[in-house]
TORVEX-466546 format. One record per residue (C-alpha): x, y, z; residue in three letters. Coordinates in steps of 0.1 Angstrom, whole numbers, plus 2048, in hexadecimal, padded with zeros to 3 digits. Example, Ala and Ser with C-alpha at 12.3 -4.5 7.8 and 13.67 -1.06 7.14 Angstrom:
REM residues 2
87B7D384Eala/8897F5847ser/
REM end
This chain:
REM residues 403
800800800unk/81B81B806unk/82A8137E8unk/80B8217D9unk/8118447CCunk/7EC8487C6unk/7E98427EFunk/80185F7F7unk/7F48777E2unk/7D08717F2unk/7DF872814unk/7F289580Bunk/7D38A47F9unk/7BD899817unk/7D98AE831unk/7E08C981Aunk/7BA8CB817unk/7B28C7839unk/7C78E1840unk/7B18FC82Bunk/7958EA838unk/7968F785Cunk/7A9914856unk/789920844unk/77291085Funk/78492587Funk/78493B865unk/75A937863unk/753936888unk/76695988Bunk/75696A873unk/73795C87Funk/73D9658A3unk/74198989Cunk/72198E881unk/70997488Funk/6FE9748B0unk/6E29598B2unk/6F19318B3unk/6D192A8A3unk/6D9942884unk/6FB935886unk/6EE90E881unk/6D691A865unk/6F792E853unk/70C910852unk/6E98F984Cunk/6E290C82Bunk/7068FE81Bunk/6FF8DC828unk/6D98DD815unk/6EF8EA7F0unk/7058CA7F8unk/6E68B47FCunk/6D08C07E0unk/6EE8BA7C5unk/6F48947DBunk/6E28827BCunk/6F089279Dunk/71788E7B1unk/7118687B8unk/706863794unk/720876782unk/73D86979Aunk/73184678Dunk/73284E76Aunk/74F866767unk/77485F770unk/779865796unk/79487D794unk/78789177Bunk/766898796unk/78389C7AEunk/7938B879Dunk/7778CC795unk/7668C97B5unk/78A8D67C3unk/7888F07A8unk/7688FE7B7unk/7748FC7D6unk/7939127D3unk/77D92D7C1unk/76392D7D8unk/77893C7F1unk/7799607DEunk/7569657ECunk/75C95C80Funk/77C97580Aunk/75F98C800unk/74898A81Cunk/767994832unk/76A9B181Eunk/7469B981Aunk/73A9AB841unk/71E99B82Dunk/71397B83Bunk/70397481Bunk/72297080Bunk/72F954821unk/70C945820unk/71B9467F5unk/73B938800unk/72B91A816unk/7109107F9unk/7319137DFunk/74B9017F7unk/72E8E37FFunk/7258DE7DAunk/74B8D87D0unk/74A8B97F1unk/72C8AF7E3unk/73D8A47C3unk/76189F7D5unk/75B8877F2unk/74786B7E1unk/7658697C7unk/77E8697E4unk/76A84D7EFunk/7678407CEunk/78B83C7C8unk/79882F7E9unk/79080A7DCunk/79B8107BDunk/7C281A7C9unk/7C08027E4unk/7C07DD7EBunk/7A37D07FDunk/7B67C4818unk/7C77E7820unk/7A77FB81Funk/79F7F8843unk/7C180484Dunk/7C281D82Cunk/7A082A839unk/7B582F860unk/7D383E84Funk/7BC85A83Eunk/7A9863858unk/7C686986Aunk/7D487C855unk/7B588F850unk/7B6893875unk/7D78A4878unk/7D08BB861unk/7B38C3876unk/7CC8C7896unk/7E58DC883unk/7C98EE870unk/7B78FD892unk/7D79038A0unk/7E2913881unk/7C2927880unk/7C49338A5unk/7E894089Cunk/7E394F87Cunk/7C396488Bunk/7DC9768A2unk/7F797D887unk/7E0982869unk/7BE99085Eunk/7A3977858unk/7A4980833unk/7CA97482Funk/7B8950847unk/7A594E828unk/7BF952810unk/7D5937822unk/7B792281Eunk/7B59277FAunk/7D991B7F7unk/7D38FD806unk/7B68F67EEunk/7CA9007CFunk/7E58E67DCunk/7CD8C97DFunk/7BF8D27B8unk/7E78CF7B2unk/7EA8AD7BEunk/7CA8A17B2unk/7DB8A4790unk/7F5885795unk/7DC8707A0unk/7D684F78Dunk/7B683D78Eunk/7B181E778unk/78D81A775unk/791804755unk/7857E2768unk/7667F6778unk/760809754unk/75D7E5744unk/7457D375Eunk/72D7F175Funk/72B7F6735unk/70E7EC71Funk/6F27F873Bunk/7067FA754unk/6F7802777unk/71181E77Eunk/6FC83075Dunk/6DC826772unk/6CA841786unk/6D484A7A7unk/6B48357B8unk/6C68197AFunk/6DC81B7C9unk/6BF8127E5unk/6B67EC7D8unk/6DD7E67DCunk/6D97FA804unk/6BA7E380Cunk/6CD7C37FFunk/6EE7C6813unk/6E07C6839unk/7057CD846unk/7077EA834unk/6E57F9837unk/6EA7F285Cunk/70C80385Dunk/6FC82084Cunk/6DF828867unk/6FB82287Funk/71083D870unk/6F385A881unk/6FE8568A5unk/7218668A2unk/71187E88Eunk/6F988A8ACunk/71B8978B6unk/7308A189Bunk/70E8B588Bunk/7138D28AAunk/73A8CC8B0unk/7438ED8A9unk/7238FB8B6unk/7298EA8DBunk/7528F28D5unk/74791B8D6unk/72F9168F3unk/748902909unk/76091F901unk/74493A910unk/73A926927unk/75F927935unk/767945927unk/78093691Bunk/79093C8F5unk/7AB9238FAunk/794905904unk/78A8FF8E0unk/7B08F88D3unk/7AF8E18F2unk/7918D18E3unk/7978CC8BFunk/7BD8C48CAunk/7B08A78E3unk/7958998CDunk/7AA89B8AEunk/7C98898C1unk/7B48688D3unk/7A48688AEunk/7BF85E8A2unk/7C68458BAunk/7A88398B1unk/7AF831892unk/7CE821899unk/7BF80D8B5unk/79E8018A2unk/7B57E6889unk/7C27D68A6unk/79A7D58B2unk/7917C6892unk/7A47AA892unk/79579E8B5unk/7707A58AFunk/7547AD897unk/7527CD887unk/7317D2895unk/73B7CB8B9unk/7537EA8AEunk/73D8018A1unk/71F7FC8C1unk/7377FD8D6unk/74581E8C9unk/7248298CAunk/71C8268EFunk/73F8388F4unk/7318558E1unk/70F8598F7unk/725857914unk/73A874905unk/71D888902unk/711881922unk/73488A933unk/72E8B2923unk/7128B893Cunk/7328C2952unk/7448DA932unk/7458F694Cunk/7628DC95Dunk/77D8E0941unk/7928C494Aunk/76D8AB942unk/7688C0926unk/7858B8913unk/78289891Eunk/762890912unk/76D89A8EDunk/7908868F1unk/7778678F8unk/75E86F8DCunk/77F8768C3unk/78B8518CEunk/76683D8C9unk/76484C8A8unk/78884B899unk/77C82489Dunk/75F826891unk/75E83C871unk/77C824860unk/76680086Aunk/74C812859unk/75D82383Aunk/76C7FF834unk/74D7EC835unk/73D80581Bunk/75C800802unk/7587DC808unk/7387CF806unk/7287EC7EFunk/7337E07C9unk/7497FB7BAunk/73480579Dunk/71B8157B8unk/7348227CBunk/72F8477BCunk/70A8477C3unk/70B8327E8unk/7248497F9unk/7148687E6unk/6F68607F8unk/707859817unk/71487A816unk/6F288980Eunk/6E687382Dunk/703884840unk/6FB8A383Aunk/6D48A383Eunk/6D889385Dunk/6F88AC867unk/6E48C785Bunk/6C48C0870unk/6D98BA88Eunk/6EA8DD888unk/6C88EC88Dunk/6BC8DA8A3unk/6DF8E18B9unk/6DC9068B6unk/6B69088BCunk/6BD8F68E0unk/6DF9078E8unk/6CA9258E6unk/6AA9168FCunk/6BA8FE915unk/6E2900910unk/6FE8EC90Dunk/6F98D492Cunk/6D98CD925unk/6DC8C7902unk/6F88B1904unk/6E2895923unk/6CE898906unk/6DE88D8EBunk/6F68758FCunk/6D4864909unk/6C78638E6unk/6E48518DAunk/6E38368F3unk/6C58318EAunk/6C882D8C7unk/6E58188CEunk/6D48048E0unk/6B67FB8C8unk/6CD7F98ACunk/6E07DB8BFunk/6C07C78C9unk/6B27C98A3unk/6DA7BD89Dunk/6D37A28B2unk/6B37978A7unk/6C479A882unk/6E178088Eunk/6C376989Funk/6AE76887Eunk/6D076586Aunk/6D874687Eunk/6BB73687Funk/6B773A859unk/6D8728857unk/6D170A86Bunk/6AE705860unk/6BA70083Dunk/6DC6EC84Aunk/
REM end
């Protein structure tokens, strides 16, 4: 695998990316800190984007199944770099509408981009290495996150926010460099989906093939409890922070989640060679209720940051058991269409948690909010692992009534 030139070139796009990535979104929350005083107005801002990203979700899963993966790639990372002129001009301006432009652009262009990334992953990769390729990147992805804050916090004291911008747009422009040497064969999946193929079939094709593959539709509905979390991250992040009064707290934050993330993912193949990855990924999920549960103390900073260190470990396990089962079991010629709607499920469920998030910061805060949610996700958890259960009872059954 690391002989692979295609796999370094993701793996330096995805950090150099990453790095523009949260450069812009510090970049975001300051701007919206100073122009937008309502969290609820905040989570419908940053929900508007999201609903762009969703409403393109079937025309990107379509057309990253029929076109060449890194040809979507490059123009999604095309768009990307432009859209960043408008956000430099809503710092100029102070409009908010202009970074409401920006987000729409910005979640277009990952739209088209992410269910490619996914997309190609398999397709530079040997099956056997995808559940540690699928670690690797999202550590990589996370580091970039660390640096990226940290970066962010720095650059805000030393530059204006326009020039935060401007680094941001580097970092794009760097990724659309790299795309460039990227080499995808797609030959083998070109020649089983000619002549009719199903990658040429609509995008509601991509349900019968859901419904058919229980471990994957059950992975899928599985995939919503970490995002009860991840949907109001930043929103909670900014609370804890004036709730402390506190500016430092959120490097703290990011740093310690982003860190035992990637311990996560380094600890989760070791995991998967002694148990199910079920067992992982229920188990993760009762970890992440607990998390949520441990913010009712934020005002402690010490629980705080230690409640986002244990909810960056659960899911640094769980989001590469579930990205590899995905590029497994779903055949590759609906791989452009299932992980477009994946990320269109994603994002509507991201983007109603968003709102909902800021609607109850504002009505019952953080503490409140967050017994909540963490009860919510035990609960889910929970029903999710008796229907597993019952699944595994019938399965047997089934299997030694015809033996």
């Amino acid at each position: 695998m690391w002989k692979n030139k295609n796999v370094w070139i993701l793996l330096a796009g995805e950090f150099i990316a990453g790095l523009g990535l949260w450069l812009g979104i510090i970049g975001n929350l300051e701007f919206m800190q100073e122009k937008v005083p309502s969290d609820f107005l905040k989570s419908v801002i940053l929900a508007v984007g999201l609903l762009a990203g969703i409403a393109v979700g079937p025309l990107a899963g379509q057309i990253t199944d029929q076109a060449n993966k890194k040809t979507v790639m490059l123009i999604s990372g095309f768009t990307r770099s432009i859209s960043v002129v408008f956000m430099l001009i809503a710092i100029e301006t102070g409009s908010v509408w202009w970074m409401i432009v920006f987000l729409i652009c910005i979640q277009i262009s990952a739209a088209f981009y992410f269910p490619a990334l996914q997309a190609a992953i398999p397709l530079v990769a040997e099956e056997k290495d995808l559940l540690q390729l699928n670690g690797v990147y999202m550590n990589v992805s996370t580091l970039s996150r660390i640096l990226g804050t940290a970066l962010a916090g720095i650059f805000l004291v030393i530059m204006s926010l326009s020039m935060l911008y401007i680094t941001s747009l580097i970092a794009y422009l760097g990724l659309f460099i790299l795309t460039w040497f990227l080499t995808i064969d797609e030959t083998k999946q070109e020649q089983e989906t000619k002549d009719g193929a199903p990658a040429k079939a609509g995008f509601k094709e991509v349900f019968p093939i859901i419904k058919g593959l229980p471990i994957v539709f059950m992975t899928l509905v599985m995939t919503l409890i970490p995002l009860l979390f991840i949907g109001g991250f930043n929103l909670m992040v900014i609370n804890i922070s004036e709730l402390q009064d506190s500016s430092t707290i959120k490097s703290w934050i990011y740093t310690a989640e982003g860190v035992t993330f990637i311990l996560g993912t380094l600890f989760v193949k070791k995991m998967e060679e002694k148990t199910s990855p079920y067992k992982i990924l229920f188990g993760c999920s009762f970890v992440i209720g607990f998390s949520q549960l441990l913010l009712y103390l934020a005002d402690i900073p010490v629980l705080s940051v230690l409640a986002f260190a244990i909810f960056g470990f659960a899911v640094g396990c769980f989001f590469p058991t579930a990205a590899t089962i995905f590029q497994t079991k779903v055949p590759k010629e609906f791989h452009g269409r299932f992980f477009s709607f994946r990320n269109m499920l994603d994002r509507l469920i991201f983007q109603v948690v968003l709102l909902v998030t800021g609607f109850l910061l504002d009505v019952i805060g953080l503490q409140l909010m967050t017994v909540l949610f963490g009860s919510l996700s035990i609960v889910m958890t929970t029903l999710f692992y008796t229907k597993y259960r019952q699944l595994r009872s019938t399965n047997s059954l089934k299997v030694e009534a015809s033996s």
